[in-house]
LODOVO-903612 format. One line per field, with one value per residue: residue number from 1; residue in three letters; x, y, z of N, C-alpha, C, O, CB in turn. Coordinates in steps of 0.2 Angstrom, whole numbers, padded with zeros to 4 digits. Last residue first. Glycine has a CB too. Layout:
REM LODOVO-903612
seq: c(NUM,...) .
type: c(ALA,...) .
n_u: c(X,...) .
n_v: c(Y,...) .
n_w: c(Z,...) .
ca_u: c(X,...) .
ca_v: c(Y,...) .
ca_w: c(Z,...) .
c_u: c(X,...) .
c_v: c(Y,...) .
c_w: c(Z,...) .
o_u: c(X,...) .
o_v: c(Y,...) .
o_w: c(Z,...) .
cb_u: c(X,...) .
cb_v: c(Y,...) .
cb_w: c(Z,...) .
REM end
This chain:
REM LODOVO-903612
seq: c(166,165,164,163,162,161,160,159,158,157,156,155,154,153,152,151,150,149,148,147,146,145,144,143,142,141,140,139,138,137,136,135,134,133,132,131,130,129,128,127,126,125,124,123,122,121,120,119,118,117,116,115,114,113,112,111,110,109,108,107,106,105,104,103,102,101,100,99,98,97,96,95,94,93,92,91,90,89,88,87,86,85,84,83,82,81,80,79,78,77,76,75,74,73,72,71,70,69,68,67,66,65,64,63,62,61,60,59,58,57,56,55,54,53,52,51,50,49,48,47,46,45,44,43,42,41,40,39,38,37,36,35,34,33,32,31,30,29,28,27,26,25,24,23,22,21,20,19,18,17,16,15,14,13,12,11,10,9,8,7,6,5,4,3,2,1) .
type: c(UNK,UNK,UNK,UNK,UNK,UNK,UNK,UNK,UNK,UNK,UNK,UNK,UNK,UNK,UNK,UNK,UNK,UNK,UNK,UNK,UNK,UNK,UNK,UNK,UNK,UNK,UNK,UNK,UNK,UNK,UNK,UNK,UNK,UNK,UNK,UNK,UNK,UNK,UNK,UNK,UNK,UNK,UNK,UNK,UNK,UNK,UNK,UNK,UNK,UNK,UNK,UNK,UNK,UNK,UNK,UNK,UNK,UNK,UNK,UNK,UNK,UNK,UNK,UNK,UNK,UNK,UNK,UNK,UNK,UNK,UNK,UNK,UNK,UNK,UNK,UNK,UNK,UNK,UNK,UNK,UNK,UNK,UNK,UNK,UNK,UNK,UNK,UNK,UNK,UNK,UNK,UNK,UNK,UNK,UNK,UNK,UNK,UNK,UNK,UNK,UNK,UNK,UNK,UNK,UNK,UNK,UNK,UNK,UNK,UNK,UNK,UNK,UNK,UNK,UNK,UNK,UNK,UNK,UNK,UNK,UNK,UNK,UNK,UNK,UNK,UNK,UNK,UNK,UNK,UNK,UNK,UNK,UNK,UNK,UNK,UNK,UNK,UNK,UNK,UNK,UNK,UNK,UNK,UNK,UNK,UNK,UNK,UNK,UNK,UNK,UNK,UNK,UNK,UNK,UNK,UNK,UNK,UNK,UNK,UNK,UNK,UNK,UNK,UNK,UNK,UNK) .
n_u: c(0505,0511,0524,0535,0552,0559,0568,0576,0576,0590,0592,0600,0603,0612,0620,0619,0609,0598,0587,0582,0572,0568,0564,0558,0549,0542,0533,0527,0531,0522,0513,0508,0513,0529,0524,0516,0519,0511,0502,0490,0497,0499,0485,0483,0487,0481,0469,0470,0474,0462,0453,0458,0473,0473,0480,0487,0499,0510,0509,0525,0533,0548,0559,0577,0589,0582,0568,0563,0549,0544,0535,0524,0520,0524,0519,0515,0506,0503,0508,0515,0521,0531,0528,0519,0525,0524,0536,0539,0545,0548,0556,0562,0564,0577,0583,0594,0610,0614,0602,0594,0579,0568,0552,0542,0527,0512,0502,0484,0471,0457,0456,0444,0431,0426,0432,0434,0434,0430,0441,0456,0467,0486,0501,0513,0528,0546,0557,0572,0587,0600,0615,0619,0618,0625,0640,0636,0638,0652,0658,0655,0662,0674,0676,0675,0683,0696,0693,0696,0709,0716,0709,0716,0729,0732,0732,0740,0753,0751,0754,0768,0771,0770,0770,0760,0766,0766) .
n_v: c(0364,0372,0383,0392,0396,0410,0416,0425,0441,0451,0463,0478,0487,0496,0499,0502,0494,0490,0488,0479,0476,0463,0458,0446,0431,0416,0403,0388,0379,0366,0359,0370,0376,0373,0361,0363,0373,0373,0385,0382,0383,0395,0399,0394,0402,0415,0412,0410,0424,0434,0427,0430,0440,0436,0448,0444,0450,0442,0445,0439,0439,0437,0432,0437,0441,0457,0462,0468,0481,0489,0498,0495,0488,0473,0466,0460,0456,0439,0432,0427,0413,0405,0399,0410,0421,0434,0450,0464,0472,0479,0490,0489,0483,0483,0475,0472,0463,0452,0442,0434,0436,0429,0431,0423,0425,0417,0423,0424,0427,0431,0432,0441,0446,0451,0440,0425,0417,0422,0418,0418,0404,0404,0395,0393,0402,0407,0413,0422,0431,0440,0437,0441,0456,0459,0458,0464,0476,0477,0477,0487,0498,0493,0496,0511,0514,0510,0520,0534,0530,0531,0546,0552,0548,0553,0568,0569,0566,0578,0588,0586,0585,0600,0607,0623,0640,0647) .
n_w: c(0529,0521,0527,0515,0513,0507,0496,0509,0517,0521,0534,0535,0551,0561,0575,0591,0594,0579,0568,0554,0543,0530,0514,0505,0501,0504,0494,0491,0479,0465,0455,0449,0441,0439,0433,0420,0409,0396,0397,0404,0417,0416,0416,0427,0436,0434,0437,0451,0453,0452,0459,0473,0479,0494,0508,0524,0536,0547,0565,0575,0592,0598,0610,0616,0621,0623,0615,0600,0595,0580,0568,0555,0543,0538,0522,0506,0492,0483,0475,0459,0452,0452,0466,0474,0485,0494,0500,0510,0520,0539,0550,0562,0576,0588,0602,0613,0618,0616,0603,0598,0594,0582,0577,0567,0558,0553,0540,0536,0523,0515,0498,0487,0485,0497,0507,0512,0526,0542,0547,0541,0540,0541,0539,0551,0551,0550,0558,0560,0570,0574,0574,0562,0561,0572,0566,0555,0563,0568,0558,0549,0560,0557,0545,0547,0557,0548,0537,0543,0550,0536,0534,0544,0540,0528,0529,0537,0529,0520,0527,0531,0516,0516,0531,0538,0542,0557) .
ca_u: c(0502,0504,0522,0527,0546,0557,0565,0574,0572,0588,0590,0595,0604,0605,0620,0625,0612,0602,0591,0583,0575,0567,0568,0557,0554,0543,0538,0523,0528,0529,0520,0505,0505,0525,0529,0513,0520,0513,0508,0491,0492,0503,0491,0477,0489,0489,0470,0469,0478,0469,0453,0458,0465,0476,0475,0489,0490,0508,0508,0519,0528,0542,0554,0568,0588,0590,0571,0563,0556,0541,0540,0522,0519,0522,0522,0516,0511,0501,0501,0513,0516,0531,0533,0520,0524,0524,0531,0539,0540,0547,0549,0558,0562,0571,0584,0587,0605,0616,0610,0600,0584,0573,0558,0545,0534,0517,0506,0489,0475,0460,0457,0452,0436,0427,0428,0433,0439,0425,0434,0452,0462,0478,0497,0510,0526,0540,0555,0567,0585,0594,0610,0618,0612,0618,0634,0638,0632,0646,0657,0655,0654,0670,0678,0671,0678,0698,0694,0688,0704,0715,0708,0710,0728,0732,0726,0736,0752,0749,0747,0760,0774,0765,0774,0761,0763,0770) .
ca_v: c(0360,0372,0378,0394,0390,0405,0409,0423,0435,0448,0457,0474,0483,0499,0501,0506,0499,0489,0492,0479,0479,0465,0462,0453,0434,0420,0407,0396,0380,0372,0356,0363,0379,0380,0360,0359,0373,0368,0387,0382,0375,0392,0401,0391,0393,0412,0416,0407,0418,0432,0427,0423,0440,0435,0447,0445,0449,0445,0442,0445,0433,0441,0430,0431,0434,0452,0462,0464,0481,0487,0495,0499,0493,0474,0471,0458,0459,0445,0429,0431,0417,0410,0397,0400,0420,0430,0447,0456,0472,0471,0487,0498,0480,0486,0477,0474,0469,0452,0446,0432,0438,0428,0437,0424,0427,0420,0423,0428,0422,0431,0425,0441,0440,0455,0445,0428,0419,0423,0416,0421,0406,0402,0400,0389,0397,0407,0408,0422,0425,0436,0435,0433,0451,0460,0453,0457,0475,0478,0471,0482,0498,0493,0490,0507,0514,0509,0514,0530,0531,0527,0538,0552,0548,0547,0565,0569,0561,0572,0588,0585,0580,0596,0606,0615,0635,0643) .
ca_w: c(0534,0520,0526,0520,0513,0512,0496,0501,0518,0517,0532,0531,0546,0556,0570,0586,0599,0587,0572,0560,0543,0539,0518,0508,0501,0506,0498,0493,0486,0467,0459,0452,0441,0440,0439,0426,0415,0397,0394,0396,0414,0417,0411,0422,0435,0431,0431,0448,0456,0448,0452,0471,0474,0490,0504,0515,0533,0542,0558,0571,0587,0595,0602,0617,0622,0622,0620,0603,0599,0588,0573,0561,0544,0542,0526,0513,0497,0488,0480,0465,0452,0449,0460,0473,0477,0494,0494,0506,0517,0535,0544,0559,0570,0586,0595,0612,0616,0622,0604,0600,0597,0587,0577,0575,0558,0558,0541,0540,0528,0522,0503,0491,0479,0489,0505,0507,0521,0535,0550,0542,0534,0545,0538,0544,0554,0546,0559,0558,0565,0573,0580,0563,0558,0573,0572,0555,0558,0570,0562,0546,0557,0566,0548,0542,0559,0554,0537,0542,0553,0541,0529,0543,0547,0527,0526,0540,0533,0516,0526,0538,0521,0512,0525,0535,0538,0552) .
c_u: c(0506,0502,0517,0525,0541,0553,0562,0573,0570,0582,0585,0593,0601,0608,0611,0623,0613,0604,0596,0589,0575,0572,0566,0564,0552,0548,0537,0532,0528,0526,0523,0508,0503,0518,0528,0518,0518,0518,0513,0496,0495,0505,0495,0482,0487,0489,0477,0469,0477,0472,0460,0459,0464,0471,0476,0481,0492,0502,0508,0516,0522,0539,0551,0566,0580,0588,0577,0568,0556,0550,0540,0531,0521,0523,0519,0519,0511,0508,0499,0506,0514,0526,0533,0523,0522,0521,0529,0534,0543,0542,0552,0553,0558,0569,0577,0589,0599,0611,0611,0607,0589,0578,0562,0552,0535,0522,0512,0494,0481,0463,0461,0452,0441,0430,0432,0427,0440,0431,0431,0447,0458,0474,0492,0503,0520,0536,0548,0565,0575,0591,0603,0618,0614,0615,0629,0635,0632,0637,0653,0653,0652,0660,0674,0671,0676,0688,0693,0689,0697,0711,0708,0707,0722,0731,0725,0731,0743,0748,0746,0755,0768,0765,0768,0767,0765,0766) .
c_v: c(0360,0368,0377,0387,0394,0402,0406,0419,0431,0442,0453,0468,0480,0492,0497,0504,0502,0495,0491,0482,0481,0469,0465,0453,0443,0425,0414,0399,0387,0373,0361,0362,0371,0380,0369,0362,0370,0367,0379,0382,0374,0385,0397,0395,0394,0407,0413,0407,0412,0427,0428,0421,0433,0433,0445,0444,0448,0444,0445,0442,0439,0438,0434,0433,0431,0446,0457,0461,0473,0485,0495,0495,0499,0483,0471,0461,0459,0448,0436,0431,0422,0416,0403,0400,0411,0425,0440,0455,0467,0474,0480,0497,0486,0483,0481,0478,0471,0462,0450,0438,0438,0434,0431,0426,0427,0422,0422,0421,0428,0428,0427,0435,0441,0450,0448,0434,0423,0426,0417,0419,0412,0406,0399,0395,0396,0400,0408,0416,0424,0434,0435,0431,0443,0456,0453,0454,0469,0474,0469,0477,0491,0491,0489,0499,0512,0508,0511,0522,0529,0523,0533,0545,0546,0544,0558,0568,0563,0569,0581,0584,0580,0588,0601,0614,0626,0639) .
c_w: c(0541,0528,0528,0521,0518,0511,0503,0500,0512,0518,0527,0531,0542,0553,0568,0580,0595,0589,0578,0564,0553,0539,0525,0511,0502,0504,0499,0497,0486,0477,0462,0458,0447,0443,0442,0431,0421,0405,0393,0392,0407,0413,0409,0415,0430,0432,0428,0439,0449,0448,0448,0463,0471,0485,0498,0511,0525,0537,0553,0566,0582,0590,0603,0610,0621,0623,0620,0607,0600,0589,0580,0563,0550,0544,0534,0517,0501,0489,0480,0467,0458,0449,0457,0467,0478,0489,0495,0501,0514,0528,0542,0555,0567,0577,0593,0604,0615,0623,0614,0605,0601,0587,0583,0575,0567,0557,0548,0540,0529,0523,0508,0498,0483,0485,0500,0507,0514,0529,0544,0544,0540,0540,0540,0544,0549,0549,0556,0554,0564,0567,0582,0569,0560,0569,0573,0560,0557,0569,0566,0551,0556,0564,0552,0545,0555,0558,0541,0542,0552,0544,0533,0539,0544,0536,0525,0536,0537,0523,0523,0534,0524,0515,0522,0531,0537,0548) .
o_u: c(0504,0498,0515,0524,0542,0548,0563,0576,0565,0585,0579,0594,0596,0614,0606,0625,0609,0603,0592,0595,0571,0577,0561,0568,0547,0553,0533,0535,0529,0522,0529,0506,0497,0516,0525,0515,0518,0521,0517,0496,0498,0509,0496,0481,0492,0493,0478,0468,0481,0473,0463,0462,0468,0467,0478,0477,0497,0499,0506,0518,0518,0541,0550,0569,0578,0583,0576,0573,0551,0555,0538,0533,0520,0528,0513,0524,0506,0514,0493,0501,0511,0526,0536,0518,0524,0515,0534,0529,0548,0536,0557,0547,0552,0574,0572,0594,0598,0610,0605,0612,0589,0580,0558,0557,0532,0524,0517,0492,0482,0460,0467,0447,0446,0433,0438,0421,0446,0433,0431,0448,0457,0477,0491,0502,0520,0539,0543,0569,0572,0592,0601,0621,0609,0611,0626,0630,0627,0632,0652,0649,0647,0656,0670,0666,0671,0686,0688,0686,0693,0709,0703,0704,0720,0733,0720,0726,0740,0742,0741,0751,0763,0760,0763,0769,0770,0762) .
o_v: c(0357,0370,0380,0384,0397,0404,0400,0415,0433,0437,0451,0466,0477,0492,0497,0509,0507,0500,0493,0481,0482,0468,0469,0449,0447,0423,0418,0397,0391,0371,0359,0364,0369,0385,0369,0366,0373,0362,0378,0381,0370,0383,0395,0392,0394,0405,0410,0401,0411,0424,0424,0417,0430,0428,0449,0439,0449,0438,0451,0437,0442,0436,0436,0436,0426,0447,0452,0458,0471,0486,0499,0490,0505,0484,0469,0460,0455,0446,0438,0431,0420,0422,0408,0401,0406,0424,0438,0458,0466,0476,0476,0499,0488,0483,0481,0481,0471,0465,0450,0438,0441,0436,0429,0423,0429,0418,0425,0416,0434,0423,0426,0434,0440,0453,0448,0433,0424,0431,0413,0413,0409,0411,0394,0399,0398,0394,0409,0414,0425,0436,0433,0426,0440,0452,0448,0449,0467,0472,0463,0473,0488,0486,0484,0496,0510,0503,0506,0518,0526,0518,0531,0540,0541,0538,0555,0566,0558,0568,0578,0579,0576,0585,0599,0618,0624,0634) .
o_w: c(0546,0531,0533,0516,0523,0509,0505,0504,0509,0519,0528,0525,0545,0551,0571,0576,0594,0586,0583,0563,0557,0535,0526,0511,0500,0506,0497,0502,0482,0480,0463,0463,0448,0447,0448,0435,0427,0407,0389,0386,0404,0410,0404,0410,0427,0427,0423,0436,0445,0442,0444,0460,0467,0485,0494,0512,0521,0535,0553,0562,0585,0585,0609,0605,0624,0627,0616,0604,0601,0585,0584,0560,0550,0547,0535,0515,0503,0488,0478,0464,0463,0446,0461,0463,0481,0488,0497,0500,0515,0529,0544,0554,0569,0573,0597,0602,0621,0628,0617,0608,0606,0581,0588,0573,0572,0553,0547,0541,0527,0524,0508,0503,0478,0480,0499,0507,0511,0528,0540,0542,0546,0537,0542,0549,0543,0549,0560,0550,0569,0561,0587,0571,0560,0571,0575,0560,0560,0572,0568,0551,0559,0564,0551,0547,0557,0561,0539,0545,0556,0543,0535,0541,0543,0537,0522,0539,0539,0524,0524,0536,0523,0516,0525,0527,0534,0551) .
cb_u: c(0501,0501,0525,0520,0550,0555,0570,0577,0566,0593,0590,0597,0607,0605,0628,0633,0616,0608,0587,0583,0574,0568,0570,0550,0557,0543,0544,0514,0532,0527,0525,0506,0499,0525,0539,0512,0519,0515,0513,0487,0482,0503,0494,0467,0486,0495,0470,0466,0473,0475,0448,0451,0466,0480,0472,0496,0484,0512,0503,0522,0522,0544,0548,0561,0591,0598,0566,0561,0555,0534,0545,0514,0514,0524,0522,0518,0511,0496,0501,0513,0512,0532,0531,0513,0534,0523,0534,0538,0538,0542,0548,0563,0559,0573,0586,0584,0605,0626,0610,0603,0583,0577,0556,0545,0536,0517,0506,0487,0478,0458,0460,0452,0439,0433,0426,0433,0441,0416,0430,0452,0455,0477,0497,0508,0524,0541,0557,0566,0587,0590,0611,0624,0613,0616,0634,0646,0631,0647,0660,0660,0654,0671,0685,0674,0676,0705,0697,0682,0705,0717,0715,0709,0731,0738,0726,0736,0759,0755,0745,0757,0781,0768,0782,0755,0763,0776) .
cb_v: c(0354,0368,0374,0400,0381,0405,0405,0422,0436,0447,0455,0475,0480,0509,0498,0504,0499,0484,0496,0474,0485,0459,0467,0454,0430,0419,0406,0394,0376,0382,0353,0356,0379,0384,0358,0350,0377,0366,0394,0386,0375,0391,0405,0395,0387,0414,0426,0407,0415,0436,0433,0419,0446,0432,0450,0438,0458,0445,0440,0451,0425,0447,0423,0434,0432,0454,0461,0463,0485,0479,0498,0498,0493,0469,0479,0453,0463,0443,0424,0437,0413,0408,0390,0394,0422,0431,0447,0449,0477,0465,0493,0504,0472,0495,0469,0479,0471,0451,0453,0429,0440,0420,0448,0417,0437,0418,0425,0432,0414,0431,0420,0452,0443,0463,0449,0424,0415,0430,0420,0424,0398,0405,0402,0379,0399,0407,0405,0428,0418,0438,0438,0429,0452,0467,0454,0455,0477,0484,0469,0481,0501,0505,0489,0509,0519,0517,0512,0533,0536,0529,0535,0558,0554,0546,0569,0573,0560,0569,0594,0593,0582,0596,0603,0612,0638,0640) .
cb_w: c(0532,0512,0528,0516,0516,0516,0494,0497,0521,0516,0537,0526,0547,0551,0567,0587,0604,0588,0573,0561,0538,0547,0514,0514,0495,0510,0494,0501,0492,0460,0455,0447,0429,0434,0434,0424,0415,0390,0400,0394,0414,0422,0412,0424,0440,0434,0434,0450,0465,0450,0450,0474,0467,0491,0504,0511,0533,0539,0556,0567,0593,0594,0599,0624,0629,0628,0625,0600,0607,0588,0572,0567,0543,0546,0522,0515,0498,0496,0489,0463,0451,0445,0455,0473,0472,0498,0488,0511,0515,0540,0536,0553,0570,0587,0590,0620,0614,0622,0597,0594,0597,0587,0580,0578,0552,0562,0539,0547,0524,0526,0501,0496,0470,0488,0510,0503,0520,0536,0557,0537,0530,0554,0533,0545,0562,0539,0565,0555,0570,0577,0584,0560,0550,0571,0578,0555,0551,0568,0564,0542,0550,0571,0551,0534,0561,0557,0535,0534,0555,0543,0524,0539,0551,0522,0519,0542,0540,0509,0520,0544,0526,0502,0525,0531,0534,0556) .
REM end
């Protein structure tokens, strides 16, 4: 016997439902995950022999907390790191690692940061009448961690972080 249009329509609003019902889940899922962990930029360090080819060896620490009652996995990190307007370098971390329910993982990030350029743009800045840009500004952080748990996959935003010089 064939459907009445009646079954077919409640079944198609069964289904709906239902993603809705698992989109929700999804959503709260992910929620949790991201505001259990957390990331703690530590102060940067110069390389033993800080310049080679024109480029300034320094690294980065990043401290993954992981709050959550699960083991998470971190797939990537890539970023950027700017002083006011000016771009220092790229910054990624290339490989994924694991970090265990309730503890830190401590990474660096490398950066090589072409000195001539660098300097190139303050000295723009300088000329553009930009003192607050070419002088006065701080070193931030920004990128995306991307972090996996049991059940779901999520992006964490990293904006404006402060790198602190000392």
């Amino acid at each position: 016997m064939a459907k009445s249009k009646d079954s077919a329509g409640k079944n198609v609003l069964a289904i709906t439902g239902g993603l809705a019902i698992m989109g929700g889940l999804g959503y709260a899922l992910v929620n949790k995950l991201i505001t259990n962990v957390y990331v703690d930029v530590g102060n940067p360090s110069i390389d033993a022999t800080p310049f080679v080819n024109g480029y300034l060896k320094t690294k980065v620490p990043l401290t993954i907390i992981n709050n959550n009652v699960f083991d998470i996995g971190i797939t990537s990190f890539f970023g950027r790191v700017n002083y006011g307007i000016v771009d220092l370098a790229d910054v990624s971390i290339p490989f994924g690692f694991s970090v265990p329910s309730g503890s830190t993982r401590l990474v660096e990030l490398n950066m090589d940061i072409p000195i001539t350029e660098v300097l190139t743009d303050i000295g723009a800045l300088i000329q553009d009448g930009n003192i607050f840009n070419a002088i006065l500004n701080k070193i931030e952080l920004n990128g995306t961690v991307v972090v996996k748990g049991r059940f779901a996959k999520a992006k964490i935003p990293l904006e404006n972080i402060a790198i602190p010089i000392v």
